[in-house]
C-alpha positions as CSV (number, residue, x, y, z in Angstrom):
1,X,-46.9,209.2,85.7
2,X,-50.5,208.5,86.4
3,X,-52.3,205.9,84.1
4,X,-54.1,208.7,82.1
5,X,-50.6,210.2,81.4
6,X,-49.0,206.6,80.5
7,X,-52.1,205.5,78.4
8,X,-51.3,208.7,76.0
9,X,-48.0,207.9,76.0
10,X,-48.3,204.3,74.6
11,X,-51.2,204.4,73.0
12,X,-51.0,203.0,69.7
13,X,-53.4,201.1,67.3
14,X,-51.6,197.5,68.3
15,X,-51.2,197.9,72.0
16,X,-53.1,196.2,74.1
17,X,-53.6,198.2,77.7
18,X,-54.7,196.4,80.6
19,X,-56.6,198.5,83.0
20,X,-56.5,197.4,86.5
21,X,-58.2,200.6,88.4
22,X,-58.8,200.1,92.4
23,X,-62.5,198.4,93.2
24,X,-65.0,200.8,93.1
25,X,-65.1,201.9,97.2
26,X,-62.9,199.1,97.7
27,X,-59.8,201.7,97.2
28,X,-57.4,202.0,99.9
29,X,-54.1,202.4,97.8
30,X,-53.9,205.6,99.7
31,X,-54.4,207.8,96.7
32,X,-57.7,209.2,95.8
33,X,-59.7,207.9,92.9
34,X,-63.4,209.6,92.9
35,X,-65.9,207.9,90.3
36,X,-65.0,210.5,87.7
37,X,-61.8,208.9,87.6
38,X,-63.6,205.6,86.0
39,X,-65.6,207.5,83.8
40,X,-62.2,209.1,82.5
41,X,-60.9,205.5,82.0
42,X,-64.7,204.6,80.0
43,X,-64.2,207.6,77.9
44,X,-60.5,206.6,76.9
45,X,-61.3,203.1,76.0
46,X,-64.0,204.5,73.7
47,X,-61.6,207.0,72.4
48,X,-58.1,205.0,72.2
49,X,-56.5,203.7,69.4
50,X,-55.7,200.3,70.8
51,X,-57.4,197.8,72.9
52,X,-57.9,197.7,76.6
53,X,-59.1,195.0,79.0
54,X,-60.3,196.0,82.2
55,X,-61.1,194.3,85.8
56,X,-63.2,196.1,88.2
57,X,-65.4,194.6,91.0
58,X,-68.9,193.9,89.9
59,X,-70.7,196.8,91.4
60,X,-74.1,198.8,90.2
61,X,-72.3,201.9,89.7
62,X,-69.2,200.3,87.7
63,X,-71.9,198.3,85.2
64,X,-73.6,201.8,84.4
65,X,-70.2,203.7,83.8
66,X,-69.0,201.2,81.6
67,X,-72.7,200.0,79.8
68,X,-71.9,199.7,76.2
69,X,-68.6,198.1,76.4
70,X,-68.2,194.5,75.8
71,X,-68.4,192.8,80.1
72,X,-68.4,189.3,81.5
73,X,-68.5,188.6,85.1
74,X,-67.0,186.0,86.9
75,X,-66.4,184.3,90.2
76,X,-63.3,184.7,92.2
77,X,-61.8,184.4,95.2
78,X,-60.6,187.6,96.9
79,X,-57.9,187.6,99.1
80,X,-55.8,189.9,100.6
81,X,-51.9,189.5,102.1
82,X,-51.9,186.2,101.5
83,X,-53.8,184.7,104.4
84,X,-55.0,181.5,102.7
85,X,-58.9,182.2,103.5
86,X,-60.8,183.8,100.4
87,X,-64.2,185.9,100.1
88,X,-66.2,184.8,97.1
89,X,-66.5,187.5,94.7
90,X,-67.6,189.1,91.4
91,X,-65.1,190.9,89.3
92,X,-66.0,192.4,85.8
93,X,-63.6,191.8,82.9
94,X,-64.6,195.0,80.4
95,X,-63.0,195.0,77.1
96,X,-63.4,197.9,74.2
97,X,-63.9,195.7,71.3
């Protein structure tokens, strides 16, 4: 099921969801997933009845879909397959409370 399906599903006031969406233009997961698909994911964490943590890569667009929301940014390193050499980025950890 896709994650909006699965959210509904489980949704309850004591679960805690944890969002892990593909980096905004970063996807590559060979399915489609246009910037109205993160503003679906802002509305449901304003809407749920439980509590979600998000990661997302720190981009301009990602910071004004989910403005309100509670955000930190940190450092990371970002690699991919395993090769041992990482890219120094910044991910944001959203949270709806």
């Amino acid at each position: 099921m896709d994650w909006h399906e699965c959210l509904i599903k489980y949704d309850r006031d004591y679960t805690l969801h944890f969002m892990d969406p593909p980096y905004y233009e970063l996807e590559g997961y060979g399915i489609p997933f246009p910037i109205d698909e993160y503003r679906k994911i802002a509305e449901s964490m304003r809407a749920m009845k439980g509590s979600a943590i998000l990661t997302i890569n720190d981009h301009p667009e990602m910071k004004l879909v989910f403005k309100g929301f509670t955000t930190e940014t940190v450092e990371i390193d970002y690699t991919i397959g395993g090769s041992g050499t990482g890219k120094k980025r910044r991910e944001m950890i959203v949270r709806n409370w």
